[in-house]
C-alpha positions as CSV (number, residue, x, y, z in Angstrom):
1,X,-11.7,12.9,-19.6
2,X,-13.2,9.5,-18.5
3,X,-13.8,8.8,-14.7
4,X,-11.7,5.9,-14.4
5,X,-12.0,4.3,-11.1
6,X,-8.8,5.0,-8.5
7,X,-6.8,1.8,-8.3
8,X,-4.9,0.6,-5.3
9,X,-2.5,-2.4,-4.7
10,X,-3.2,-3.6,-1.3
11,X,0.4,-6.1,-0.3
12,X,-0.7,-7.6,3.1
13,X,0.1,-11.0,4.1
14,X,-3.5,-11.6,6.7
15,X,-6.5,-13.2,5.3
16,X,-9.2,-11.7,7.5
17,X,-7.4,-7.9,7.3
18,X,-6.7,-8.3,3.5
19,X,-10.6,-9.4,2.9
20,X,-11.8,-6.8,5.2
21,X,-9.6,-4.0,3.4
22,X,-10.6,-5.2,-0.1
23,X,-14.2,-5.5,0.5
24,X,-14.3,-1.7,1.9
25,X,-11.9,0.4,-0.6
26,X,-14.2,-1.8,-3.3
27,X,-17.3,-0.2,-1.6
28,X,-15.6,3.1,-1.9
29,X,-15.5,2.6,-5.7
30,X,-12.0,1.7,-5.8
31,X,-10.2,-0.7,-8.0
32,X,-8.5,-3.4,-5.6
33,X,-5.3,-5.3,-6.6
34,X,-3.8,-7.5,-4.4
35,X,-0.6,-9.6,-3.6
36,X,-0.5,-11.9,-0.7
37,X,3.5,-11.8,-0.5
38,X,6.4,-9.3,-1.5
39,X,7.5,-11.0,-4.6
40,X,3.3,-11.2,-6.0
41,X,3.5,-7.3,-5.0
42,X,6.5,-6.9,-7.5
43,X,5.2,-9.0,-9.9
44,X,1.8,-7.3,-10.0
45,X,3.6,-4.0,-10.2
46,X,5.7,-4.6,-13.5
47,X,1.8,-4.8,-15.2
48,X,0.0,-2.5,-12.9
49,X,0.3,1.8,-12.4
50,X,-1.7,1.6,-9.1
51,X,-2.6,5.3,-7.5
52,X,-1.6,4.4,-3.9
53,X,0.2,1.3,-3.0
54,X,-0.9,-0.5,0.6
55,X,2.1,-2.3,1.8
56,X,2.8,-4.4,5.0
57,X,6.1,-4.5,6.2
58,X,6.4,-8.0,7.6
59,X,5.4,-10.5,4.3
60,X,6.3,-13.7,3.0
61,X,9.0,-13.9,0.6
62,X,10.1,-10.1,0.3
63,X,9.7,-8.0,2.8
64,X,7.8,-4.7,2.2
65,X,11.6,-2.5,2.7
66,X,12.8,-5.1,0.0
67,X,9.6,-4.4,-2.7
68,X,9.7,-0.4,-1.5
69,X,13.8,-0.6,-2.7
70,X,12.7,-2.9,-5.7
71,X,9.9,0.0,-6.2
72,X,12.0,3.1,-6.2
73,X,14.8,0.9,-9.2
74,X,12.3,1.0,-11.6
75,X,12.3,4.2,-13.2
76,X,7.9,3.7,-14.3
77,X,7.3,2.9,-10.8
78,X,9.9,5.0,-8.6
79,X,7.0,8.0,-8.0
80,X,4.2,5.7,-7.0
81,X,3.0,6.6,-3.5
82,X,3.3,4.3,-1.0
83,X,1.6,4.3,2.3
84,X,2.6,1.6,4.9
85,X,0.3,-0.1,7.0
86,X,2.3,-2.4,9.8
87,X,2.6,-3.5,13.5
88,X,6.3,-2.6,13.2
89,X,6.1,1.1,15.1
90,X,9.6,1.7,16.5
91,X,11.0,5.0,15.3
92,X,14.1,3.2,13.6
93,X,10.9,1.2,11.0
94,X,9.3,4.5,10.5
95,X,12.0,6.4,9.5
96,X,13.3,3.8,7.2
97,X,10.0,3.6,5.6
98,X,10.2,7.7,5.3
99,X,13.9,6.9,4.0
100,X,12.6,4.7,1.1
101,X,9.7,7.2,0.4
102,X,6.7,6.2,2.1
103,X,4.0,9.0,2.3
104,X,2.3,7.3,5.6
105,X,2.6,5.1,7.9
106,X,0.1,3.8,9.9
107,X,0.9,1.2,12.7
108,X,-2.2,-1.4,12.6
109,X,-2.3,-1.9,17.0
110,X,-3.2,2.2,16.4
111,X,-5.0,2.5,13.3
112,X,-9.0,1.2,13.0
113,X,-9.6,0.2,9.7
114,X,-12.5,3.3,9.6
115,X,-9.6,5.3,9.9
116,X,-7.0,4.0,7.5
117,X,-9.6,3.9,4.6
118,X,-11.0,7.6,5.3
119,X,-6.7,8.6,4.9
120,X,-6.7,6.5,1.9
121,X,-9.3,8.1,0.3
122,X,-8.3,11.8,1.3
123,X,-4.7,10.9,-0.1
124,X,-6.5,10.1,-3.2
125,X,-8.9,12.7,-2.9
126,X,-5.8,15.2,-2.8
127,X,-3.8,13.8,-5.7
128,X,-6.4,14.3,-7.9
């Protein structure tokens, strides 16, 4: 079997966190795709099987619970894991996101970026 490089869709709406993100899951040998705004994300996804999918809540557009519903329609996409990076953290967010199938979530005022990428990668790690 080839070793094909882990690909993730990272949907976040920041410049400087996007970049940062990008440049360190690239550095950890993954494939990066990325969508600035909800409606890109579901473009992208239409063409795209990515292993994890990175996906801020508050976007332009779409919001990340409109692409996660859009997400679990389509039938080749409704199993893709989805792991939500956000500064939304009240419990009635979180459990919507568990609702509509998130495997994470990870409020950005809590999370270092040392700390979301090492979760990232044991996700991936344990999906293998």
């Amino acid at each position: 079997m080839e070793d094909t490089k882990k690909k993730i869709l990272l949907i976040e709406d920041d410049p400087f966190l996007s970049s940062l993100l990008k440049n360190r899951f690239s550095k950890e040998g993954l494939e990066v795709m990325y969508a600035k705004d909800g409606q890109e994300a579901v473009t992208i996804l239409k063409d795209a099987s990515p292993d994890v999918i990175l996906l801020d809540l508050i976007l332009p557009k779409k919001s990340g619970f409109e692409v996660m519903e859009a997400i679990r329609q389509d039938p080749q996409l409704r199993d893709a894991p989805i792991i939500i990076i956000s500064n939304l953290g009240q419990p009635e967010d979180m459990q919507k996101g568990q609702e509509l199938g998130a495997v994470e979530y990870f409020v950005k005022a809590k999370t270092s970026i040392d700390d979301l990428v090492k979760n990232v990668l044991e996700f991936l790690t344990k999906r293998q």
